[in-house]
N, C-alpha and C positions, 0 to 999 in steps of 0.2 A: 615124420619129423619128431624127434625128441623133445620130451619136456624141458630140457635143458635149452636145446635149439629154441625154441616156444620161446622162454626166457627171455634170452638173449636178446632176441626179437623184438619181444614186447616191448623189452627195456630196452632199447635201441642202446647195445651196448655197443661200444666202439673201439673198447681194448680189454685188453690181457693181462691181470699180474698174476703168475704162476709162484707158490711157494718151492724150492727146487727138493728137497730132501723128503719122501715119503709122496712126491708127487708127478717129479722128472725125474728124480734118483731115485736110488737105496742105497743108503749108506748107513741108516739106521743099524744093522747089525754088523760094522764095525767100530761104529762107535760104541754100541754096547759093550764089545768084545775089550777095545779100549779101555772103558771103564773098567771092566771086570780085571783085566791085567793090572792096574794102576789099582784100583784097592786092594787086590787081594796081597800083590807085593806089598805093602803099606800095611797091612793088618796083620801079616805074619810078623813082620817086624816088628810091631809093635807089640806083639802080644810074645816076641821072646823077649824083649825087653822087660815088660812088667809081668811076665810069670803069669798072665791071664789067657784061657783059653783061645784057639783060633777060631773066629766065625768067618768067613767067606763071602764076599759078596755074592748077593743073589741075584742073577739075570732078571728074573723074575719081579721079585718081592719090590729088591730094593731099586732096581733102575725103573720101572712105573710109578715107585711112591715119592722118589726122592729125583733122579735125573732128567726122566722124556718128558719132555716141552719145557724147562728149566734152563736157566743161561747157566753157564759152565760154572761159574764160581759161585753164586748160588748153591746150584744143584750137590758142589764139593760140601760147601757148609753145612748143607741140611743132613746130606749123608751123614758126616762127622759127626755131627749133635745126635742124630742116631742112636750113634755106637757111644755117647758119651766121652764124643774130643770134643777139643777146642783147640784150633791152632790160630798162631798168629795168621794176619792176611796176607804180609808181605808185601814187596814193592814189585812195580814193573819191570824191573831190573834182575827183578829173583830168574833163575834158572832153573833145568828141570833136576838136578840132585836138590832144590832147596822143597823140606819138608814144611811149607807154608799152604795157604789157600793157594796163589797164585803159583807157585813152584810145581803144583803136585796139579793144576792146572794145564800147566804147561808140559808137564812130564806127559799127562794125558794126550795131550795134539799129537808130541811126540810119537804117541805108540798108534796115536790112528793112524797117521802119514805112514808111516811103516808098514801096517795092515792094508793100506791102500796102493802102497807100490807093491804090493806081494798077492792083495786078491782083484785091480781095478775096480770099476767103480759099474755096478748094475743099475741099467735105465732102461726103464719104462715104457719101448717103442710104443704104443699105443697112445701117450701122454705126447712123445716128439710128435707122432705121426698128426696128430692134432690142432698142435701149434703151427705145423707146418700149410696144413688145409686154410687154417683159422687168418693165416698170414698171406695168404694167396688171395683169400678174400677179401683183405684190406684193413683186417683185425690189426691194429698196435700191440705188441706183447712186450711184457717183462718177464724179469726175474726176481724172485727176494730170496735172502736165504737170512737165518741169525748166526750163519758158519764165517768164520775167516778165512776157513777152505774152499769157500766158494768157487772162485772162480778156477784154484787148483784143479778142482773134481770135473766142474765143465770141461776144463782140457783134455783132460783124462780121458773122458765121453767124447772128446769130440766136437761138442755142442758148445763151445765156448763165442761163437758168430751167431747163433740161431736168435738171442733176442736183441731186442734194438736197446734196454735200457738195462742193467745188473746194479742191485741196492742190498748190497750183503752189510754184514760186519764190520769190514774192513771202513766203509763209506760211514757207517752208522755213527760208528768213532769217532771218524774224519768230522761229521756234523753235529756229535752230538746227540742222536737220536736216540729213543728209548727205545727197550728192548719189547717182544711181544709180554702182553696181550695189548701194549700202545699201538695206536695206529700207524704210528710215526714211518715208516720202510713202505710201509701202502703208499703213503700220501704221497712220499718222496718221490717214488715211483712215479707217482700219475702225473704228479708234477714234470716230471721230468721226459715223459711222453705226449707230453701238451695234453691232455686230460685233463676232466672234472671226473671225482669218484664217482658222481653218479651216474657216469653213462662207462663206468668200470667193471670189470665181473672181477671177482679173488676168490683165486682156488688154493683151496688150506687144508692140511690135513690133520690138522689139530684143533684142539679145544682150544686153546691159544690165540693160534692165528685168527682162527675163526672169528672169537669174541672182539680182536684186535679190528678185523675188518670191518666187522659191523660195527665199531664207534667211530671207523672214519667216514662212516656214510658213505659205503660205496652201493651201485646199484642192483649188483648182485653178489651173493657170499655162497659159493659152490662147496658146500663139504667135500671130501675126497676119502673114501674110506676102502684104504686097502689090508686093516689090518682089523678088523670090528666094532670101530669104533663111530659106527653111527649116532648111537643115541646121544655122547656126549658133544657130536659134534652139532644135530639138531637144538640140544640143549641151551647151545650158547650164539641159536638164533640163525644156522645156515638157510639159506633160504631154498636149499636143496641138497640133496649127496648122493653122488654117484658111485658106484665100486671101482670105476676106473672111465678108461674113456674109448673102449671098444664100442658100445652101442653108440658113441658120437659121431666116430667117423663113418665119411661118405662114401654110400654104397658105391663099388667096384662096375662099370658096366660087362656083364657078361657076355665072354666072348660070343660069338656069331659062330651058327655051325652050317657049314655046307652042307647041301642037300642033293 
């Protein structure tokens, strides 16, 4: 039995909130790619406008310092200050030709949804294959995501039936919720699976989420590190982190050989 298993056990957990993006998905690098389309168009223009050099955004530099685990409009602002803009925020109303926080937000959705109907959406058999066992045995699961494409991308996969409870974006809105590293989408979750956190596990693959889970007092906080980001996730208190969830699932019986 796995330490995780052990876990689980111990802490007689009784349900599932799975974060979906970096844990059930990949969609991480289309969204990056997103980004990267969406500033680089924006900075060349801008930089034949004012006669100042072109700098690029960097997949690298600038999407780890400035976008990954940051809410969308945030993550545009911080960029911007960066580079020394300032735009206005604009209204909900803005569109995606409006060069605002919100416009150029929205231009961004734009070009992921585009990169998603042109490359699908990569998921994580070993993560389904899990939930799947985890639900057979009577586990409750969720979903969260901080995406509005949430449930888009579930279709995509496939996987849009797989959990009993989905608390994306879209709902967060609806209620009000705050964004990670609040606990707020945890709780709503558990809530809404007839759940107490403490007999909850949440699997997060962020620094974020992580922290977010541990203030809602949930019973277990499963780091999920598939890109090396262990230490930051122990950091902010996971009470374990696995590389995936291959050593989770349950052994296969091997076939019988005649003799």
């Amino acid at each position: 039995m796995s330490d995780l298993s052990n876990l689980i056990r111990e802490r007689n957990i009784k349900a599932l909130i799975l974060d979906m993006d970096g844990v059930i998905t990949n969609t991480a690098g289309l969204h990056a790619e997103a980004w990267k389309k969406l500033c680089d168009s924006f900075l060349r223009q801008r930089s034949e406008q004012d006669g100042k050099p072109y700098q690029p955004f960097d997949l690298k530099e600038d999407y780890q310092a400035y976008v990954h685990d940051v809410p969308r409009f945030d993550a545009m602002r911080n960029f911007m200050a960066s580079r020394g803009i300032t735009l206005p925020e604009g209204t909900p109303s803005d569109s995606v030709g409006n060069n605002t926080l919100i416009g150029l937000g929205e231009r961004k959705d734009y070009y992921f949804h585009e990169l998603l109907k042109q490359n699908g959406v990569v998921v994580f058999d070993d993560a389904v294959k899990y939930v799947k066992e985890q639900q057979q045995d009577g586990m409750k699961t969720a979903i969260v995501s901080g995406s509005r494409s949430c449930l888009t991308i579930l279709r995509r996969a496939g996987l849009e039936k797989l959990f009993e409870v989905r608390v994306d974006k879209v709902v967060a809105n609806e209620l009000k919720l705050k964004s990670k590293p609040s606990p707020d989408i945890y709780l709503e979750a558990a809530r809404r699976l007839g759940v107490n956190p403490e007999e909850t596990a949440v699997f997060e693959d962020t620094a974020a989420g992580v922290e977010g889970a541990k203030a809602g007092g949930f019973g277990l906080v499963v780091g999920v590190d598939r890109s090396f980001v262990q230490e930051r996730l122990e950091a902010k208190g996971a009470d374990t982190v696995i590389k995936g969830f291959a050593a989770e699932l349950k052994a296969k019986a091997a076939p019988s050989l005649d003799v």
